[in-house]
N, C-alpha and C positions, 0 to 999 in steps of 0.2 A: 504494500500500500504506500508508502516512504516514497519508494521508487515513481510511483506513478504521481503523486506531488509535486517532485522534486522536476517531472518532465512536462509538469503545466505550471512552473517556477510558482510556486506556492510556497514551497522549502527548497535549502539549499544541503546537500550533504556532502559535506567537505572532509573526507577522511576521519569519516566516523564521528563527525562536529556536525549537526544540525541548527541549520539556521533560518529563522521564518524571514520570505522576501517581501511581503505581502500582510498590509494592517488586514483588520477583520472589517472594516468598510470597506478597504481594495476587494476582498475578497467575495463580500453580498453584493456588491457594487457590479462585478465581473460573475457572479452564478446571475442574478439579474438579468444581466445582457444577455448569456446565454441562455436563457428560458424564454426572452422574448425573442431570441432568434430561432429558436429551434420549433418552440409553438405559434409566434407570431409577425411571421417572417419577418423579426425586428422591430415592427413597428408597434412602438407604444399607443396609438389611438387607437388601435386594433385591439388589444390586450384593454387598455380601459373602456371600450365600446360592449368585450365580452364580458366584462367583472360586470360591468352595472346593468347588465341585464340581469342577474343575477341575486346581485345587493343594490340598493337606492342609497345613494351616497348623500351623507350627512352635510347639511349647511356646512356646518364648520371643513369637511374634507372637501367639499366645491371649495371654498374660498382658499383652503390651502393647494389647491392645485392650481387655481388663478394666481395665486401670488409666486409657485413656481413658475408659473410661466412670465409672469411678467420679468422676475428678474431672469430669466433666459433672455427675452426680448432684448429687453437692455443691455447687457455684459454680452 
């Protein structure tokens, strides 16, 4: 299991010294991505099109996702 880490650079094993490459937000960050590629040929308003069919999404989680996107807009 190490081995196969160590070849999607998640760890590094350097003569029996293991070393993490990778925070644990790089890391939800990057499983993430690949869940929305592999189910939603990448695209996130596809993946949030399928959730809220499913769940009706809260005032508060509408306004936090407008406010993600605005600051994308901008930066």
């Amino acid at each position: 299991m190490l081995k196969r880490l160590c070849q999607r650079n998640i760890f590094e094993n350097d003569h029996g010294t293991v070393k993490i490459l990778m925070s644990r937000e790089e890391f939800e960050s990057a499983q993430g991505e690949q869940f929305l590629e592999e189910h939603f040929d990448g695209s996130l308003p596809k993946f949030l099109a399928a959730f809220s069919r499913k769940k009706k999404l809260s005032k508060h989680e509408i306004e936090e996702l407008k406010k993600l996107i605005e600051t994308y807009e901008e930066g």
